[in-house]
NUNU-335686 format. One record per atom (N, C-alpha, C): residue in three letters; atom name; x, y, z. Coordinates in steps of 0.1 Angstrom, whole numbers. Layout:
BEGIN
R   r  a     x     y     z
R ALA CA     X     Y     Z
...
END
This chain:
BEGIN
R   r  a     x     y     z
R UNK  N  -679  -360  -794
R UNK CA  -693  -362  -795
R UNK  C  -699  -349  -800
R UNK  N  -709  -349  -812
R UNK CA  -716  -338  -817
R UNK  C  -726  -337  -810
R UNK  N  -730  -318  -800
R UNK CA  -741  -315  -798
R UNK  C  -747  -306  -804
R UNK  N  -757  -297  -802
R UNK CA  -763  -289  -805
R UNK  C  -767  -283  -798
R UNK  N  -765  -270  -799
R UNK CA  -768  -255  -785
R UNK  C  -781  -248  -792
R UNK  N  -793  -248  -790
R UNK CA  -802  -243  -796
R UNK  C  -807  -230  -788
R UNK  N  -804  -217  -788
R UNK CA  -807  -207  -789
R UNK  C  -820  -200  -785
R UNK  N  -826  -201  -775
R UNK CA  -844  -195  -773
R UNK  C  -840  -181  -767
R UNK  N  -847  -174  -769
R UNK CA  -848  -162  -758
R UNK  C  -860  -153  -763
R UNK  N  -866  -141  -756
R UNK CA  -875  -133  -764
R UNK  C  -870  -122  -777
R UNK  N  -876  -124  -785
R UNK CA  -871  -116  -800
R UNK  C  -865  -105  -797
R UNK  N  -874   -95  -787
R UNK CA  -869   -83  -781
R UNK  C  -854   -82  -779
R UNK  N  -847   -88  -767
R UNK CA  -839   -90  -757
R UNK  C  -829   -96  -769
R UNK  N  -834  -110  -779
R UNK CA  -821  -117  -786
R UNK  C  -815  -106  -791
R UNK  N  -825   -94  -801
R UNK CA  -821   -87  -809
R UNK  C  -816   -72  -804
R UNK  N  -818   -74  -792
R UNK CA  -808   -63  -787
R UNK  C  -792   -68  -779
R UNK  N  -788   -80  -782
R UNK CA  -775   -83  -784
R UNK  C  -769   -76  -793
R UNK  N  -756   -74  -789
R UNK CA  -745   -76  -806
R UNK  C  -740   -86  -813
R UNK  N  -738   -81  -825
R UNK CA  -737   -94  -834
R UNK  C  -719   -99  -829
R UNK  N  -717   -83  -823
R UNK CA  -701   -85  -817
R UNK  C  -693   -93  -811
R UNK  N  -706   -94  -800
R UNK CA  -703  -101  -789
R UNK  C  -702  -117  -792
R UNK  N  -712  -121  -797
R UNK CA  -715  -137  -805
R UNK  C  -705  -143  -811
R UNK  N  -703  -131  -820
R UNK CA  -691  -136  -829
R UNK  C  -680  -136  -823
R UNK  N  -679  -129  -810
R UNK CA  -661  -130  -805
R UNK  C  -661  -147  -799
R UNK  N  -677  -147  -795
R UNK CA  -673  -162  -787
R UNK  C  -675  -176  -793
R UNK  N  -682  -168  -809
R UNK CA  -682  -184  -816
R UNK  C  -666  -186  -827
R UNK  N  -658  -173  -823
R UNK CA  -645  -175  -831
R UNK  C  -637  -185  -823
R UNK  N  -642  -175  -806
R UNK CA  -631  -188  -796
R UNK  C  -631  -202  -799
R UNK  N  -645  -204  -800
R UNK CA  -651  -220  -799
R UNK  C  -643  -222  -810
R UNK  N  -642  -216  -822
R UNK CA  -637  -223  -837
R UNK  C  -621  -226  -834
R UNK  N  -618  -214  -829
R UNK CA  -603  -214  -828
R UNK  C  -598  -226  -816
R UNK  N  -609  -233  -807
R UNK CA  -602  -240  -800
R UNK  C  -609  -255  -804
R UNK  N  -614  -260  -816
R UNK CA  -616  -269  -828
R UNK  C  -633  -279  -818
R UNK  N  -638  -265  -813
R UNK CA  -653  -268  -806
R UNK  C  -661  -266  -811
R UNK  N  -664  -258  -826
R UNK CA  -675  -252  -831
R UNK  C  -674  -255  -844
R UNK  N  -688  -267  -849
R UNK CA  -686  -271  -861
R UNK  C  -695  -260  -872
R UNK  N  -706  -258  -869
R UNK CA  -715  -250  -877
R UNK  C  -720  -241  -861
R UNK  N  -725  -228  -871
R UNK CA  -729  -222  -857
R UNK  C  -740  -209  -873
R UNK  N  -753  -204  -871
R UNK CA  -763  -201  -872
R UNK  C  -770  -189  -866
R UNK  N  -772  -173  -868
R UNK CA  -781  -169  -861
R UNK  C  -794  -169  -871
R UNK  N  -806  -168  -869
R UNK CA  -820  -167  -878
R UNK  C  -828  -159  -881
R UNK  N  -832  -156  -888
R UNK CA  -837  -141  -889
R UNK  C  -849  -139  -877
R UNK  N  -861  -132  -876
R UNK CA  -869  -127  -866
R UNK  C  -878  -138  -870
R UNK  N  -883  -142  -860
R UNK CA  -896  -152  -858
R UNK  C  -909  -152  -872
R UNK  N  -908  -135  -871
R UNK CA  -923  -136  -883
R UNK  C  -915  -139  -899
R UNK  N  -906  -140  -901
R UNK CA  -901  -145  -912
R UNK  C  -902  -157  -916
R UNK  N  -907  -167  -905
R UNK CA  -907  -183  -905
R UNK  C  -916  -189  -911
R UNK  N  -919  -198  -915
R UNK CA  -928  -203  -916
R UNK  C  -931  -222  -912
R UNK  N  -940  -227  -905
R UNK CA  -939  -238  -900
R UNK  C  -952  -248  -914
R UNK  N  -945  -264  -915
R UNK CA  -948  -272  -925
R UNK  C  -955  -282  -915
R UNK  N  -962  -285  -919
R UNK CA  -971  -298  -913
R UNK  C  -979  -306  -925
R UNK  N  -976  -319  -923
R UNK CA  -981  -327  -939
R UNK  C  -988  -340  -927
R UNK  N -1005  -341  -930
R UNK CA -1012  -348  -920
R UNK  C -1022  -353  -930
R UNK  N -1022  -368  -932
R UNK CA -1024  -373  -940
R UNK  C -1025  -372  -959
R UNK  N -1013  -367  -960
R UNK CA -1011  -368  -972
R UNK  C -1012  -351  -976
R UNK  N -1021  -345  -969
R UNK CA -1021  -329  -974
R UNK  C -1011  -320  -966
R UNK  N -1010  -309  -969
R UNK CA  -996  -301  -962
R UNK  C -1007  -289  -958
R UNK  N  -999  -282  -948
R UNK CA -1003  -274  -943
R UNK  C  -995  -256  -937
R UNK  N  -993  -247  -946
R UNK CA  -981  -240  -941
R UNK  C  -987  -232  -934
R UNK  N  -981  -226  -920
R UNK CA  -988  -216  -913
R UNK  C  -975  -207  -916
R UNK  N  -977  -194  -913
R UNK CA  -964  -181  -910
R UNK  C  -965  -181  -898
R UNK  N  -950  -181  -894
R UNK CA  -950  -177  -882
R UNK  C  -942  -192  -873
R UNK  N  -940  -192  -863
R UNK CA  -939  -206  -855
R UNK  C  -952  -215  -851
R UNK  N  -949  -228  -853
R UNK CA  -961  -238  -853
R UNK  C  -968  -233  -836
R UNK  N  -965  -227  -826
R UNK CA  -967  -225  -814
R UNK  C  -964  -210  -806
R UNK  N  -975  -211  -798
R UNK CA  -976  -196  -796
R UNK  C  -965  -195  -781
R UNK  N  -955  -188  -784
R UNK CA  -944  -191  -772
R UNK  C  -935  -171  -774
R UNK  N  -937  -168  -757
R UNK CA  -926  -161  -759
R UNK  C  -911  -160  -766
R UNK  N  -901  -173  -760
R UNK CA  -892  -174  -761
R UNK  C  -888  -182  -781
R UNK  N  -882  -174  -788
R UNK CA  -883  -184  -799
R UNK  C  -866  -186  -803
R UNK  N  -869  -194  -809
R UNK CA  -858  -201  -817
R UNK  C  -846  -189  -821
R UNK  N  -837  -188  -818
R UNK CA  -826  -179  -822
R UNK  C  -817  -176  -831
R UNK  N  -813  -192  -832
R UNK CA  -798  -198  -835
R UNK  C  -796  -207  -831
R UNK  N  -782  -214  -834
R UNK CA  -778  -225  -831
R UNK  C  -763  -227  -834
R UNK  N  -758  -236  -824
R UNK CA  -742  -241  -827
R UNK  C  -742  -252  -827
R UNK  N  -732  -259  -833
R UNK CA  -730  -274  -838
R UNK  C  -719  -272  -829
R UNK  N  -719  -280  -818
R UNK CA  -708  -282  -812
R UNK  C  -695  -297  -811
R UNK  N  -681  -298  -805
R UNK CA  -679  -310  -803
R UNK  C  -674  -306  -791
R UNK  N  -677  -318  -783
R UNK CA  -677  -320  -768
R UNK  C  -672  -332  -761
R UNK  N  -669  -335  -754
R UNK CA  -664  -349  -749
R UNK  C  -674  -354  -743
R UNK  N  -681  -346  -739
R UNK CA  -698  -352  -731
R UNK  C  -705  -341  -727
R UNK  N  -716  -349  -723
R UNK CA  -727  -335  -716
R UNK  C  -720  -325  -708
R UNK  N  -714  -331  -705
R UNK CA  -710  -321  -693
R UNK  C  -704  -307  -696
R UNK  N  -695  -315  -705
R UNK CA  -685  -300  -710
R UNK  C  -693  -294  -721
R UNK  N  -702  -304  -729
R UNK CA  -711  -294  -737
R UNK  C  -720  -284  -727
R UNK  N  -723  -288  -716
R UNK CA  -730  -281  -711
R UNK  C  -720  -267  -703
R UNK  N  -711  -264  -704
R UNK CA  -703  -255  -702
R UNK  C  -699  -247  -714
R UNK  N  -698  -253  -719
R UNK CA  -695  -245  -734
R UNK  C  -707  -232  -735
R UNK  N  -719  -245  -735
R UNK CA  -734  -234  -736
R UNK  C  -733  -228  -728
R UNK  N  -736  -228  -711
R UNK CA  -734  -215  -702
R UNK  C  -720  -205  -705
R UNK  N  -711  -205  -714
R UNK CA  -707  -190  -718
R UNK  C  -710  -182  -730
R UNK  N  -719  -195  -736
R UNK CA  -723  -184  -745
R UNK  C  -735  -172  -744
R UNK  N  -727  -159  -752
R UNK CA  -733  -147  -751
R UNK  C  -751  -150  -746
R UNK  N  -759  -158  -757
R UNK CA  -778  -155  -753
R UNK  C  -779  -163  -741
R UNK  N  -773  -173  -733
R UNK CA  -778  -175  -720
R UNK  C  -781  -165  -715
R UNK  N  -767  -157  -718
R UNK CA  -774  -146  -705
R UNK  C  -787  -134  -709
R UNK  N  -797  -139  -717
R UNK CA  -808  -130  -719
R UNK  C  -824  -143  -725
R UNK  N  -813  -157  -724
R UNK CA  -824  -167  -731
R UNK  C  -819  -181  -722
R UNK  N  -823  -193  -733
R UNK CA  -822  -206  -731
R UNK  C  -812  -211  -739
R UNK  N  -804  -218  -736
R UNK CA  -799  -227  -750
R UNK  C  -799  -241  -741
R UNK  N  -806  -249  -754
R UNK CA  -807  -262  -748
R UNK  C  -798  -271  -757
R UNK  N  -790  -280  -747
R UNK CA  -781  -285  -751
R UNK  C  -787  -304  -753
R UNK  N  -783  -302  -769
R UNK CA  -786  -317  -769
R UNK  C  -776  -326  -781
R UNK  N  -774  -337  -778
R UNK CA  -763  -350  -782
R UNK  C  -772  -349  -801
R UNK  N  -764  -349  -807
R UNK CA  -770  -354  -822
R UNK  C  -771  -364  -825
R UNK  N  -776  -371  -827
R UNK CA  -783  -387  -833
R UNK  C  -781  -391  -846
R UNK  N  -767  -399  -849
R UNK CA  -764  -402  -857
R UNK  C  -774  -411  -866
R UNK  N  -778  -409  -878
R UNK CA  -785  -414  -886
R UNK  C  -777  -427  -892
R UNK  N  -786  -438  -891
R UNK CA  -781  -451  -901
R UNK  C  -790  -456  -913
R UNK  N  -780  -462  -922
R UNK CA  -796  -466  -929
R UNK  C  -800  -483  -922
R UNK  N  -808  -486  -934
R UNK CA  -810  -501  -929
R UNK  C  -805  -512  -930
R UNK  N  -791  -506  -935
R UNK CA  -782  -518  -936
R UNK  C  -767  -516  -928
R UNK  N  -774  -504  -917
R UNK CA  -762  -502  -908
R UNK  C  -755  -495  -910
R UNK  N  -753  -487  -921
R UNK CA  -745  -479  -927
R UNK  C  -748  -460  -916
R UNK  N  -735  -458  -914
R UNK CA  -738  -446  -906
R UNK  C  -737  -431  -922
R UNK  N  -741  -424  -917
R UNK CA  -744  -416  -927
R UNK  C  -732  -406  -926
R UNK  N  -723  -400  -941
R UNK CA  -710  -395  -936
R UNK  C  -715  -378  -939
R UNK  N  -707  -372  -934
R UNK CA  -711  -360  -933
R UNK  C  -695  -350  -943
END
Protein backbone atom coordinates (compact mmCIF):
# COMPACT_ATOMS: atom_id res chain seq x y z
CA UNK A 1 0.00 0.00 0.00
CA UNK A 2 1.32 3.54 -1.18
CA UNK A 3 1.58 6.33 1.47
CA UNK A 4 2.92 9.58 1.66
CA UNK A 5 5.05 11.18 4.55
CA UNK A 6 4.65 14.91 4.12
CA UNK A 7 7.34 16.84 5.76
CA UNK A 8 6.14 20.18 8.01
CA UNK A 9 8.47 21.84 10.32
CA UNK A 10 9.67 25.62 10.74
CA UNK A 11 11.94 26.79 7.72
CA UNK A 12 14.51 27.79 10.40
CA UNK A 13 14.98 24.34 12.22
CA UNK A 14 14.15 22.12 8.62
CA UNK A 15 17.08 24.03 7.11
CA UNK A 16 19.36 23.58 9.81
CA UNK A 17 19.31 19.75 9.24
CA UNK A 18 21.77 17.92 6.98
CA UNK A 19 21.22 17.02 3.82
CA UNK A 20 23.47 13.96 5.30
CA UNK A 21 21.45 12.85 7.58
CA UNK A 22 18.16 12.52 5.26
CA UNK A 23 19.88 11.06 2.70
CA UNK A 24 21.39 8.16 4.92
CA UNK A 25 17.79 7.35 5.93
CA UNK A 26 15.99 7.73 2.59
CA UNK A 27 18.89 5.23 1.05
CA UNK A 28 17.89 2.75 3.97
CA UNK A 29 14.20 2.99 3.03
CA UNK A 30 15.35 2.50 -0.84
CA UNK A 31 17.64 -0.19 -0.08
CA UNK A 32 14.95 -2.06 1.90
CA UNK A 33 12.33 -1.60 -1.42
CA UNK A 34 10.17 1.11 1.06
CA UNK A 35 10.89 4.30 -0.63
CA UNK A 36 9.27 5.01 -4.00
CA UNK A 37 9.86 8.84 -4.66
CA UNK A 38 11.20 10.84 -1.84
CA UNK A 39 11.51 15.09 -2.42
CA UNK A 40 13.08 17.90 -0.39
CA UNK A 41 11.65 21.73 -1.57
CA UNK A 42 13.15 24.57 -1.77
CA UNK A 43 12.31 27.53 1.13
CA UNK A 44 8.73 28.48 1.48
CA UNK A 45 9.15 32.09 -0.30
CA UNK A 46 10.07 30.46 -3.46
CA UNK A 47 6.45 29.02 -3.77
CA UNK A 48 3.90 30.11 -5.20
CA UNK A 49 0.04 29.13 -4.48
CA UNK A 50 -2.74 28.80 -7.70
CA UNK A 51 -6.37 29.37 -6.98
CA UNK A 52 -8.81 29.42 -10.12
CA UNK A 53 -12.51 30.68 -8.58
CA UNK A 54 -14.90 31.00 -11.08
CA UNK A 55 -13.17 30.84 -14.17
CA UNK A 56 -10.39 33.42 -13.18
CA UNK A 57 -6.95 32.41 -11.55
CA UNK A 58 -5.36 33.83 -8.96
CA UNK A 59 -1.41 33.46 -8.10
CA UNK A 60 -0.23 34.59 -4.65
CA UNK A 61 3.86 34.12 -3.66
CA UNK A 62 4.34 32.45 -0.98
CA UNK A 63 1.94 29.61 0.66
CA UNK A 64 -1.91 30.04 0.26
CA UNK A 65 -1.78 30.27 4.40
CA UNK A 66 -0.14 32.04 7.02
CA UNK A 67 1.47 29.02 9.16
CA UNK A 68 4.67 28.63 10.98
CA UNK A 69 5.33 25.08 10.09
CA UNK A 70 5.55 24.68 6.13
CA UNK A 71 5.74 22.07 3.68
CA UNK A 72 9.30 20.45 3.50
CA UNK A 73 9.37 17.43 1.47
CA UNK A 74 7.95 14.36 0.99
CA UNK A 75 8.38 10.49 0.58
CA UNK A 76 6.42 8.14 -1.42
CA UNK A 77 6.37 5.32 0.69
CA UNK A 78 5.32 1.33 0.49
CA UNK A 79 3.91 -0.06 3.61
CA UNK A 80 1.67 -2.90 4.55
CA UNK A 81 -0.54 -0.49 6.52
CA UNK A 82 -0.81 2.45 8.60
CA UNK A 83 0.77 1.18 11.10
CA UNK A 84 4.05 0.33 9.75
CA UNK A 85 3.78 3.47 7.61
CA UNK A 86 3.44 5.10 10.60
CA UNK A 87 6.82 3.81 11.82
CA UNK A 88 8.69 4.33 8.97
CA UNK A 89 7.69 8.19 9.42
CA UNK A 90 8.67 8.30 13.24
CA UNK A 91 12.42 7.56 12.06
CA UNK A 92 12.64 9.72 9.83
CA UNK A 93 15.35 12.46 10.33
CA UNK A 94 12.44 15.96 10.30
CA UNK A 95 10.21 14.35 12.93
CA UNK A 96 12.53 15.10 15.11
CA UNK A 97 12.46 18.97 14.58
CA UNK A 98 8.80 18.92 12.53
CA UNK A 99 5.53 16.89 11.52
CA UNK A 100 5.23 14.37 8.91
CA UNK A 101 1.88 13.42 8.25
CA UNK A 102 1.34 10.17 7.15
CA UNK A 103 -1.34 9.53 4.64
CA UNK A 104 -2.77 6.27 2.25
CA UNK A 105 -2.66 7.51 -1.62
CA UNK A 106 -5.90 7.31 -3.47
CA UNK A 107 -5.79 5.56 -6.36
CA UNK A 108 -7.32 7.36 -9.24
CA UNK A 109 -9.93 5.64 -11.66
CA UNK A 110 -11.50 6.85 -14.63
CA UNK A 111 -15.14 6.41 -15.38
CA UNK A 112 -15.05 3.34 -16.79
CA UNK A 113 -13.22 1.76 -13.85
CA UNK A 114 -10.06 1.77 -15.25
CA UNK A 115 -7.32 2.27 -12.47
CA UNK A 116 -4.69 4.64 -13.58
CA UNK A 117 -1.07 2.90 -14.23
CA UNK A 118 1.85 4.52 -13.03
Amino acid sequence: MKFVCLVYGEQKQISAMTDNECMAYDQSLRDAGRCLASEALQPVHTAASVRVRNGKMSVTDGPFTETKEVLAGFYLIDAADRNEAIQIASKMPPASVGTVEVRPVRELTTTTGQRRQL
